[in-house]
N, C-alpha and C positions, 0 to 999 in steps of 0.2 A: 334071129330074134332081136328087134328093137327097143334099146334101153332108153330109157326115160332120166339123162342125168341132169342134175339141178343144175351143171357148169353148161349146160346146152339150152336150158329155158331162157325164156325172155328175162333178163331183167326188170324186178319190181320195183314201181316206182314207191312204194311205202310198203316192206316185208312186215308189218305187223298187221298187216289184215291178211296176208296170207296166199297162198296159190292159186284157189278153190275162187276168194273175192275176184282175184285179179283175171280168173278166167270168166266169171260171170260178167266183170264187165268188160270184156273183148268181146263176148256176146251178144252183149246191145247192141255194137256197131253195127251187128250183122241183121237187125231187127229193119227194115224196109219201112214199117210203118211209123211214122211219129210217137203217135197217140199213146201205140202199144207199145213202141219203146221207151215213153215215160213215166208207162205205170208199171213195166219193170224194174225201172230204176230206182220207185219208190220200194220194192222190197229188198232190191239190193241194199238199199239204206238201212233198212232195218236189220239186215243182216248184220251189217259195218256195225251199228249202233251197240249189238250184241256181242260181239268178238270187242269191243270196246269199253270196257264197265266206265273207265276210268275219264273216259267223257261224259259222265253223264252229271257230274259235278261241275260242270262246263254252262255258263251262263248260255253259249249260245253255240250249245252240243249239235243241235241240226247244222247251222250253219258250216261250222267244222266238219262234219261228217260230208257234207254236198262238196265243200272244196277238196276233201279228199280225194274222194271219186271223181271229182275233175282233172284231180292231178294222174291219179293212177288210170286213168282216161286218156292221158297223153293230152287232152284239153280236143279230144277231136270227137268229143260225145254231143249230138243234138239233141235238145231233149227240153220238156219246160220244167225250169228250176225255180223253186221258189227263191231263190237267193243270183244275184250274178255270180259269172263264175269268176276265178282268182286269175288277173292278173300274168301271164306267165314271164312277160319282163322283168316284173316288180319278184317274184318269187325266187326267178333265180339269179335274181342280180347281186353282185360278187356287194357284201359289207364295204362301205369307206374304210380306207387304212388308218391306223390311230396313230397319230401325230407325236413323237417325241421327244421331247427335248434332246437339242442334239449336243450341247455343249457337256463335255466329260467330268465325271467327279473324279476330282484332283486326287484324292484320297479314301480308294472305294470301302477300306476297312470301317472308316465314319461315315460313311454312307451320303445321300443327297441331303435328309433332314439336317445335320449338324447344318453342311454350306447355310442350309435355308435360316436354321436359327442363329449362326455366328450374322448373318447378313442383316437378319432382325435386330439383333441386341448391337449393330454399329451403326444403327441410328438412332439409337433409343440416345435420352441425354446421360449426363453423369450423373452418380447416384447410387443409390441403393439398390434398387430394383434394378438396374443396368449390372452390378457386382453381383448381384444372387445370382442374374441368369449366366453369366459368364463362367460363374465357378457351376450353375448345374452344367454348361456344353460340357466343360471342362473334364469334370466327373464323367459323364456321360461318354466321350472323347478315350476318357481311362478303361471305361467299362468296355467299350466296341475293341478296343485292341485287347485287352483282357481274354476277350471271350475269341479271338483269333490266338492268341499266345500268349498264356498267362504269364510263363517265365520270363517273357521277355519285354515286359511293361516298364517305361519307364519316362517317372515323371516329368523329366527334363524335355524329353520328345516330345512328348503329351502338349507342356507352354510353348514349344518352338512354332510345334503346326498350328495351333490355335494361331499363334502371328503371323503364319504364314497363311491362313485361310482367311485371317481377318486383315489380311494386308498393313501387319501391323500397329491396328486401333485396336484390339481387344489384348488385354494383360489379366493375369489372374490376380486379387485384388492382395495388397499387402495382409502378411498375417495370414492369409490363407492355405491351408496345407487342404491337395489333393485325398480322397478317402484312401484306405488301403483296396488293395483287391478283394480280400476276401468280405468287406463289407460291401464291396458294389455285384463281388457274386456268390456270394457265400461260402462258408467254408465248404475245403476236396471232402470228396465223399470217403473215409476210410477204405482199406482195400480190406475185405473181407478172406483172401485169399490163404492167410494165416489159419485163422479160425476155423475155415473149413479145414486144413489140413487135421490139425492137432481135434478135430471131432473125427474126421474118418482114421488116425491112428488110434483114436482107444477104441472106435466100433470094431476094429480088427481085434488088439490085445482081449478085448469082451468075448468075443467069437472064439479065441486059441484059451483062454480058461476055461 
């Protein structure tokens, strides 16, 4: 007895129209006559169209549907289409690689944006508006390490890298104190661990009276 398993069929070119599509149109191939083969292939469409709702919200649902059936055609169907058919270079041509900057951040815990904004505010002039944004890196700078290891934050490090990312030209402005941590992350959440205890000890003592 010969079994039919799904790891011995053909590979579908688009599994969401299904077996049943993809054998009706290996059928067509088999059609001799043009004519007849292309007015098959209009109810094959309707078919697709059907096992599809979700096309139908599709400005240009035919069209999608015919290049499907081209695809899962192997592009080896003759037939007249109201549409050309897709392309098979363009379809499975491999995406361009996307381009990354290759130069490394110095300091991944501040991430690229600080570099970006200490780089900004060292060409801005002296001023005001050059001191505000300085002390926000700055803060910002406290909170990124903060949030990798609260315990181990510390301000002095905090102004060294800032000179060291700014080569120097940026200082946190006189008079200025860094915020605390827990105003840049709010305060620890209580441990509730207590609480729970000393509730499931009197639900016991409740139970033994």
């Amino acid at each position: 007895m010969n079994h039919d398993y799904n790891t011995q069929r053909k590979r579908m070119a688009l599994p969401e129209y299904g077996r049943n599509v993809q054998k009706m149109i290996d059928h067509l191939k088999t059609i001799k006559d043009r004519d007849e083969r292309s007015l098959a292939t209009k109810s094959v469409i309707k078919i697709m169209g059907n096992l599809n709702p979700n096309l139908r919200d599709s400005s240009d649902v035919k069209h999608k549907l015919w290049d499907h059936l081209m695809i899962i055609a192997d592009f080896e169907l003759d037939i007249d289409s109201p549409y050309p058919p897709p392309a098979r270079e363009v379809l499975f041509e491999k995406p361009k690689a996307i381009v990354y900057k290759k130069d490394d951040v110095k300091y991944m815990h501040y991430g690229r944006i600080i570099e970006m904004m200490i780089h900004e505010a060292c060409k801005m002039e002296d001023g005001d508006k050059r001191d505000y944004l300085i002390t926000l890196i700055a803060n910002q700078m406290k909170k990124s390490s903060a949030t990798w290891n609260r315990s181990q934050v510390n301000d002095k490090v905090i102004l060294n890298d800032l000179l060291a990312l700014s080569e120097n030209r940026l200082k946190i402005p006189e008079g200025i104190k860094l915020l605390d941590v827990k105003d840049l992350l709010g305060p620890r959440k209580k441990k509730q661990q207590g609480k729970q205890n000393k509730q499931h000890r009197k639900k016991h003592q409740s139970k033994r009276q």
